[in-house]
N, C-alpha and C positions, 0 to 999 in steps of 0.2 A: 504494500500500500504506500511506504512514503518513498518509495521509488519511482513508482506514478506520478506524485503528488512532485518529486523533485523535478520530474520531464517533466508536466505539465507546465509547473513555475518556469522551466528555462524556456521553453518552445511561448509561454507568454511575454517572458522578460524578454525574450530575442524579437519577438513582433513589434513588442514596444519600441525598444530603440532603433531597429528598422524603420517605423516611423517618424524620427527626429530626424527634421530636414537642415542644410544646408541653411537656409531660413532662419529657424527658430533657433537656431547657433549663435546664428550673428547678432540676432535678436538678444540673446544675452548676453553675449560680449558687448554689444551697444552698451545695457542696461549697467553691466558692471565698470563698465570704462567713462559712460557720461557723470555716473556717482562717485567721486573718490571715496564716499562710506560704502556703500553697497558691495562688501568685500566677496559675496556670493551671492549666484539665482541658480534654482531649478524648476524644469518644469514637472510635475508628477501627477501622474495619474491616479481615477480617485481609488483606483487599487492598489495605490500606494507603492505604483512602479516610477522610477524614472525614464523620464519622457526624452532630456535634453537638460544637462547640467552646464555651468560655467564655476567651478570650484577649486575653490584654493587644494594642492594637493594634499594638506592636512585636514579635508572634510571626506568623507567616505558615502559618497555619491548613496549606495542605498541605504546605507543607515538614515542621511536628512531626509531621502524620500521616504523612507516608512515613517517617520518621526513628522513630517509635513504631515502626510496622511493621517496622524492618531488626530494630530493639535486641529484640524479639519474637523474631524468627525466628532471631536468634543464642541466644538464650536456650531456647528449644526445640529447638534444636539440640543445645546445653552440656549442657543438663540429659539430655535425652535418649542421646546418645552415652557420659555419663559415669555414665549409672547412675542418675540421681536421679531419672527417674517424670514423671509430668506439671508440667508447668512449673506454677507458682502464681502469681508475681510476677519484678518484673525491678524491679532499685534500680541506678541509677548515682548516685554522687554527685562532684559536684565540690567547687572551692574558692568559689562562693558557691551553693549548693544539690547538691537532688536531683530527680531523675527517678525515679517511680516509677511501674509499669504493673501491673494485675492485670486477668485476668479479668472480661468483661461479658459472661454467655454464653456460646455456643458459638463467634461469630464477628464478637465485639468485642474492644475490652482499652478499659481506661481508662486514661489515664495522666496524671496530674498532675505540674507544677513546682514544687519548694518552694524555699523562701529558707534561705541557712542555719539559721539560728533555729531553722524546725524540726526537722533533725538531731537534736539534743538531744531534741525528742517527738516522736520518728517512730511512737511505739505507739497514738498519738491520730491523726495520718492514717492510717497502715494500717487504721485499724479503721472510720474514716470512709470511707475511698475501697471496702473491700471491703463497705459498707452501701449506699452509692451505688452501685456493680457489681452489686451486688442488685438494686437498682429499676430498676435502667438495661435488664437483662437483662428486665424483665417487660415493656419498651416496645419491644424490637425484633424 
């Protein structure tokens, strides 16, 4: 059984990132090179595959996408059970950055890592990462 369950996962992980175009590469290098905070973006799926990463080589591509994917699904959960409608975005911040995810689509999120710094203009990434969710969404 978890032999199946091991091919299933790769022959899904391998489609997945056969679908990360050319595109939606650039699309995060954009995003990570016009933010000096924005030290990383992925894009993942709500299976909590990665779709299309731009990461520092000290982040571990599927570990942030499954960790995007839990802080997702608590977040649609929250919102949901508390009244507040369809989820938009999901912010955690610590004590040297933030986590932010919004929407790529119907069955992405993007979610970017920022350095403290940005804290202070978080209204120039949100408006960057939901322009990039934009284009991201016409490539997948």
């Amino acid at each position: 059984m978890y032999t199946k369950l091991q091919q299933k996962h790769q022959r899904v992980k391998l489609t997945l990132m056969l679908s990360s175009s050319p595109e939606i590469e650039a699309i995060l290098e954009e995003l990570t090179k016009s933010l000096d905070d924005v030290e990383a973006a992925v894009v993942v799926g709500i299976d909590g595959l990665p779709i299309a990463a731009n990461l520092p080589e000290e982040f571990d591509e599927t570990l942030v996408a499954a960790m995007s994917a839990a802080l997702l699904t608590v977040g649609e959960r929250a919102a949901s059970d508390l009244g507040k409608g369809d989820l938009h975005q999901v912010f955690a911040q610590g004590a040297t950055g933030a986590i932010i995810m919004v929407a790529a689509g119907q069955d992405a999120v993007l979610m970017a890592s920022t350095t403290i710094s940005a804290v202070t203009g978080l209204g120039l990434v949100f408006i960057k990462m939901e322009q990039a969710a934009a284009k991201i969404s016409k490539h997948l």
